[in-house]
N, C-alpha and C positions, 0 to 999 in steps of 0.2 A: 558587829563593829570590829572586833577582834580578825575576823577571818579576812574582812575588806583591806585592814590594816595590812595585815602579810603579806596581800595580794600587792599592796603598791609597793613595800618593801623591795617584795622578790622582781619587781619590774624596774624599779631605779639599780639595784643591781646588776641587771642584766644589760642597761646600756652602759652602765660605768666600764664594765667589761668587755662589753663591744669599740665602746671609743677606744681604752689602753689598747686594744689588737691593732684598730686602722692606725693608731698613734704609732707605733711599731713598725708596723709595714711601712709607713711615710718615710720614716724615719732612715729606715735600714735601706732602703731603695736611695735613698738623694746620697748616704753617705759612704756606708760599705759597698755594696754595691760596684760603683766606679771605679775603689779601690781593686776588686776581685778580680775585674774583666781586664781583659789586654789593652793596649791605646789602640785604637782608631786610625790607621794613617791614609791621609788620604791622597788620592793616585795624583802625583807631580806633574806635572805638562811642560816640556819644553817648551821655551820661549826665547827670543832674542835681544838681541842686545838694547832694542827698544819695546820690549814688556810686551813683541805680541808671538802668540803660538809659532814654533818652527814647524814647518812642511817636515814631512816623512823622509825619509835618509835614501838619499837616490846615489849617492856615490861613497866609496870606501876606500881605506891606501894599505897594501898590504906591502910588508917588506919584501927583500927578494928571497929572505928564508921561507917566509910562509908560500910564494910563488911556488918554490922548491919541494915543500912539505908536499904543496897539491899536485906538482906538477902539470903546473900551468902553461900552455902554452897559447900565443897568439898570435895571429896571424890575418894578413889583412882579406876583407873583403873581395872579391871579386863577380862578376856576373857571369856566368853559364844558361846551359840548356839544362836541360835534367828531365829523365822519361822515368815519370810515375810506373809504380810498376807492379803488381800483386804478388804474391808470396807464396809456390805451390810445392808441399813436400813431393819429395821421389825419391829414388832409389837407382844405383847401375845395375843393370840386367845385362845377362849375355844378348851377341846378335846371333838371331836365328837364322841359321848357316854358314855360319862364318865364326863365330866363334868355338863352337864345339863340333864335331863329329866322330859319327861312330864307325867302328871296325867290327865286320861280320865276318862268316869262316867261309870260305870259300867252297868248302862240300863237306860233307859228313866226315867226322873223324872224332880222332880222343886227344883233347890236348896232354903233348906231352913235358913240352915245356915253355916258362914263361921268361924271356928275354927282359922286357922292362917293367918297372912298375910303380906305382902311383907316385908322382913326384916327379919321378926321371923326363928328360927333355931327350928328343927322338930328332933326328934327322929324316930326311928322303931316305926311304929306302932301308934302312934301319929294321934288324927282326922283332917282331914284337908277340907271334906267338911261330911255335912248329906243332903240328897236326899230324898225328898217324894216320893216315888215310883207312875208312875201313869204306869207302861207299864203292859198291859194286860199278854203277855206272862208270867209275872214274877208272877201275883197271876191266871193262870192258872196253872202255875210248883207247886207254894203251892197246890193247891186243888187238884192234885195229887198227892201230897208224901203227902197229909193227906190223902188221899183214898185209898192208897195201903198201906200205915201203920196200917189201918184200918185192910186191906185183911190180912196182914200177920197177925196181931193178930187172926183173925179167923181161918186161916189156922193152923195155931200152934196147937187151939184148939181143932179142928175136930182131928190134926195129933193126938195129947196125947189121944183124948178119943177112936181112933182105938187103939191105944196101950193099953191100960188097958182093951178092950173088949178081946183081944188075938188074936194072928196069927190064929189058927184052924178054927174060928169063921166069919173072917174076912177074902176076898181073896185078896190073895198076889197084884193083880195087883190093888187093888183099893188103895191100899196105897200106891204103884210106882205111882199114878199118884196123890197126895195128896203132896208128896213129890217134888214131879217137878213142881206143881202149885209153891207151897212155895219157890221155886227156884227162878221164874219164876218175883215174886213179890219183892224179894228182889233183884236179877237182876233191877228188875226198880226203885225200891227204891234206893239204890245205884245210879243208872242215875239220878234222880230226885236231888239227894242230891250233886252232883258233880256240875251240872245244875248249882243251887243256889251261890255253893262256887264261882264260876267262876263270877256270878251276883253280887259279894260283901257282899252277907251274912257268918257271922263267925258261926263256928261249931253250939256255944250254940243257935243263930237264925234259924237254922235250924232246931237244936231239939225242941224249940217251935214251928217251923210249924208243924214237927210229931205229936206235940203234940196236936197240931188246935189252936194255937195260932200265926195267920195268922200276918205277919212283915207287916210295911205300911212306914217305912224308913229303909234307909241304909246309914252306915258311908263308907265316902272315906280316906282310912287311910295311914300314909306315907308307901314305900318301902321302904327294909332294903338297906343298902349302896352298892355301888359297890366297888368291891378291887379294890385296888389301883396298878397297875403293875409294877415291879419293873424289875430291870438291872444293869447290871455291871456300877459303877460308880454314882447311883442314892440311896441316904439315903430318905427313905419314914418316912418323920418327923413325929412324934404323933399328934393327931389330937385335935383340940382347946378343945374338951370334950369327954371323949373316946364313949358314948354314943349319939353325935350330929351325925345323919345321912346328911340332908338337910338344906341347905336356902332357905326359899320360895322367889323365884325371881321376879314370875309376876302372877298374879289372871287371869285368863282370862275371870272368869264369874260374874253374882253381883246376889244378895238376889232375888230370885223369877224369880229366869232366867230358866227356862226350857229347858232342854239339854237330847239331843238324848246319846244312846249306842254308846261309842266308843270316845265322843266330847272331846275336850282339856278345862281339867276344870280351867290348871295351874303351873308351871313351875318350878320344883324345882332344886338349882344349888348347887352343891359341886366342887368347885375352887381349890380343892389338885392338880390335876391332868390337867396342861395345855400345849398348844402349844405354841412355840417359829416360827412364822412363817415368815421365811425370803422372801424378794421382790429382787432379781437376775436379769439380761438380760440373755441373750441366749451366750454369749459370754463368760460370767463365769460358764457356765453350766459343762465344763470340770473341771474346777477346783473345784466345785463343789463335781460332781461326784467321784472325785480320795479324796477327802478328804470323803465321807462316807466308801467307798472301803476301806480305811484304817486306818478307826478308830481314824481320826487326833482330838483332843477335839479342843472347839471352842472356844474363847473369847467373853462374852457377856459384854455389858454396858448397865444398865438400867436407863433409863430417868427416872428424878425424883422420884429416889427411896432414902428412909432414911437410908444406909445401918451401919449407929452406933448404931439404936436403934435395932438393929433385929442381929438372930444368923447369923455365917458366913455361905454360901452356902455350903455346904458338896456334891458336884453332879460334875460330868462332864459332860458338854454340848458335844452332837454327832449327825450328821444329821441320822434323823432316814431315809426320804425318801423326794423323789423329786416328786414336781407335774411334769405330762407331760404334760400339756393344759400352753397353755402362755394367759395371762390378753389382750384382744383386746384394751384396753384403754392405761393401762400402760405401754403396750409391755415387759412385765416381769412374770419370771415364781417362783410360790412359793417352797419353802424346807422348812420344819418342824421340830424342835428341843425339844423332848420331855424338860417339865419343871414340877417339884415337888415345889407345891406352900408351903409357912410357913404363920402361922395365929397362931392367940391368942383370947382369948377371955373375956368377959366383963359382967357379970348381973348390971341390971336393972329389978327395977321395977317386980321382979320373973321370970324375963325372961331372957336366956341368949343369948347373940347377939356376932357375930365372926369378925372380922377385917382378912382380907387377906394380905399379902406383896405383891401380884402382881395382879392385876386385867386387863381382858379382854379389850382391846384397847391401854393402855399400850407401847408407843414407846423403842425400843431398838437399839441397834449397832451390831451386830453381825461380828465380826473379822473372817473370815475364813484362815485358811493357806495356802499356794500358795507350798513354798518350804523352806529350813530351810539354813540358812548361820550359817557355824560354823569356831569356831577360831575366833570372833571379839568382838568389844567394843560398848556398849549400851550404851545411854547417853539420858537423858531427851532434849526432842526437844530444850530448852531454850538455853542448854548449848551448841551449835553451834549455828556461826553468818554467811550469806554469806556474798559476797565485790563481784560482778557478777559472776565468775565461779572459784571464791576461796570460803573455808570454814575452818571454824578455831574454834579453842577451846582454853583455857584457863588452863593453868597450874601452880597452887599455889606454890612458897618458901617463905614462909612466910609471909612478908606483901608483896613481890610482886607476881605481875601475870605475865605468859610469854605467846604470843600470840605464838601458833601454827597451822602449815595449817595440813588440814589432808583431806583424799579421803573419799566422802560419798557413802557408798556403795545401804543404802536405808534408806528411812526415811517417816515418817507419822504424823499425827495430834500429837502423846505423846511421840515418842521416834525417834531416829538416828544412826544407823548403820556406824560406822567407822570399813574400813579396816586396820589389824593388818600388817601394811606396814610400821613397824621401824618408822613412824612419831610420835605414841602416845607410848610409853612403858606399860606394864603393871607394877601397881603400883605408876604410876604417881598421884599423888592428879589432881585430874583436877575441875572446878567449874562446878556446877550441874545445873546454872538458869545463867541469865543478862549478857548471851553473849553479848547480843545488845547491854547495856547501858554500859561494859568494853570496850568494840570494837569503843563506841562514845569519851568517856573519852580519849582510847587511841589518836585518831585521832585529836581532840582538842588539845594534848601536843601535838603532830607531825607539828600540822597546826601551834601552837604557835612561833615556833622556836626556842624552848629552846634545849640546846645539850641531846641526851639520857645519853651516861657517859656510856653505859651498853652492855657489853661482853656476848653473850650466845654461850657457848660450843658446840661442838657434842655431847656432853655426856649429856647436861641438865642443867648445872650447870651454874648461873646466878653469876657475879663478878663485878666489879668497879660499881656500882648503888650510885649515889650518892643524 
């Protein structure tokens, strides 16, 4: 009896104990609790002036300071054509043969001295190396056009003093063959003298070999310029000195270098005349191709080029031809866009030296045309904002702005293509930049919950803004 006793004891205790816990917990939850935790607020909904939800904030009015801060400008609407267009890097390259040319040594010799160099600007005719002759052929060719210069003088002689002994006295045939020597000699005189010209000696070096007064150097003198070719759409600017032919590029030999007939003594470059050579896939190659076929002009952008201090471009970009070999590395095949380089120039020092506007290596952008959208509205990329597969633009009454959706028809790194689909008007002021930061603005008063107040018609016209 005793033990049974304990036993209910210890069990009514145990729920008195369990109750005061739930008691506690009830307690502390309904009263502290709501004390502890933060209020609750909950999210406010704009509404109007007759208690029902306001629409989303479709127009804003900024002052003309904030105008200012953005640098906002607007401008109306109008309709154009516009040729969609792909986007293909390139680079200027020289034109092969016309841009650079080399100077070889006209016969074996030892350079002994060098006249111009890398920098300097050359004329026609201008020395640019002297050669000590050491090649045997060349003072063998002399000691025979002094030895047959010799004969004809002799020949001459014998011929006048048959002629003043008399025909009667004299037979006919011995003076046919007095006559044919004399031919005979100045036939190889003539060869002898051609010989020379072609070795780098001038006229009057020559006629001191006739004369026995044997040459032992030869000058390497510049060549006269190559024209410049010319095409519909391309102005051939005058040239930085109407009498500069070359700039010497690159030396290829030094003081007491000995060089064979034919060697490359040195590199002379005139940068009028360059390529525009664009890097394509295989994929644009049609497009490509229909744009030389028909004469479509091309859009270039040149990297870091100073284009305020230099005249404007007078030329239209056209692909002249497509390479057929594709780059195994790049996987891409080049097209070349003839370019007319502009340059100026500069003395120093008695010298004058030439500045180019576009130089060899040179990155470029080259726009080609795809196909042409006409009937529509251009707008600087700025001036549309997307919202995921909405776009919209901005259209100015005054100090307000009214957001408008509108269909993108195509768009790129600088401009956007809107279709003329009754959504934008022409003549519309619309804003030309800081779509983004009106598009933020608006969304902020939207988010805020303040009422808009603001009517926009069918027709455009913005009313109650308060």
């Amino acid at each position: 009896m005793l033990n049974a006793f304990v036993r209910f004891v210890r069990g009514m205790l145990t729920l008195a104990v369990l109750g005061s816990l739930f008691a506690a917990a009830a307690w502390y939850r309904e009263l502290w609790l709501p004390l502890l935790q933060p209020p609750v607020v909950e999210p406010m909904t704009a509404t109007t002036d007759d208690g029902e939800p306001a629409s989303q904030a479709k127009v804003l009015e900024l002052s003309p300071q904030a105008r200012q801060n953005l640098k906002l400008v607007s401008r109306p609407a109008k309709l154009s054509n516009y040729w969609r267009a792909v986007i293909v890097p390139g680079e200027i390259t020289d034109r092969p043969g016309l841009s650079d040319r080399g100077v070889t040594s006209p016969a074996v010799g030892v350079v002994t001295q060098i006249h111009a160099f890398a920098g300097d600007t050359v004329r026609r005719g201008d020395r640019l190396f002297t050669l000590r002759l050491v090649s045997e052929y060349i003072h063998n060719t002399q000691s025979e056009l002094f030895k047959v210069t010799r004969d004809i003088e002799l020949e001459t002689e014998k011929r006048q003093r048959l002629s003043q002994i008399g025909e009667g006295a004299i037979p006919q045939v011995r003076i046919i063959e007095v006559d044919q020597q004399l031919r005979r000699l100045q036939a190889a005189s003539e060869s002898y003298r051609q010989d020379l010209l072609t070795r780098g000696l001038n006229l009057d070096q020559i006629a001191q070999v006739a004369a026995g007064k044997f040459v032992a150097t030869v000058d390497v003198v510049a060549p006269p310029p190559i024209a410049v070719p010319s095409g519909p759409g391309v102005a051939v600017p005058a040239a930085p000195a109407a009498d500069i032919a070359y700039e010497v590029q690159e030396l290829k030999v030094d003081l007491g270098t000995q060089v064979q007939a034919g060697q490359l003594l040195g590199v002379l470059s005139n940068h009028r005349t360059l390529y525009i050579a664009g890097h394509a896939f295989k994929r644009e190659a049609s497009s490509l191709e229909r744009a030389a076929q028909e004469h479509w002009p091309l859009e270039v952008e040149f990297a870091e080029d100073d284009a305020a201090s230099w005249p404007a471009l007078d030329q239209t970009f056209e692909i002249r031809h497509l390479s057929n070999m594709v780059d195994p590395t790049s996987r891409t095949f080049d097209f070349f866009v003839p370019l007319v380089n502009q340059s100026r120039s500069y003395a120093k020092d008695g010298k004058t030296f030439v500045v180019w506007r576009f130089r060899p290596g040179q990155r470029v952008r080259l726009h080609v045309p795809v196909d042409e959208l006409k009937d529509v509205i251009v707008l600087p990329a700025a001036a549309v904002v997307r919202e995921g597969p909405e776009a919209y633009v901005f259209r100015q009454n005054g100090d307000l702005f009214d957001r408008l959706p509108v269909r993108v028809l195509h768009e790129d790194r600088l401009n956007v293509v809107i279709a003329n689909d009754g959504s934008v008007a022409p003549g519309w002021y619309l804003a030309q930049g800081s779509a983004a930061s009106l598009n933020r603005v608006l969304k902020a008063q939207s988010a805020s919950g303040t009422p808009v107040g603001v009517h926009v018609h069918a027709d455009g016209t913005v009313h109650g803004a308060h």
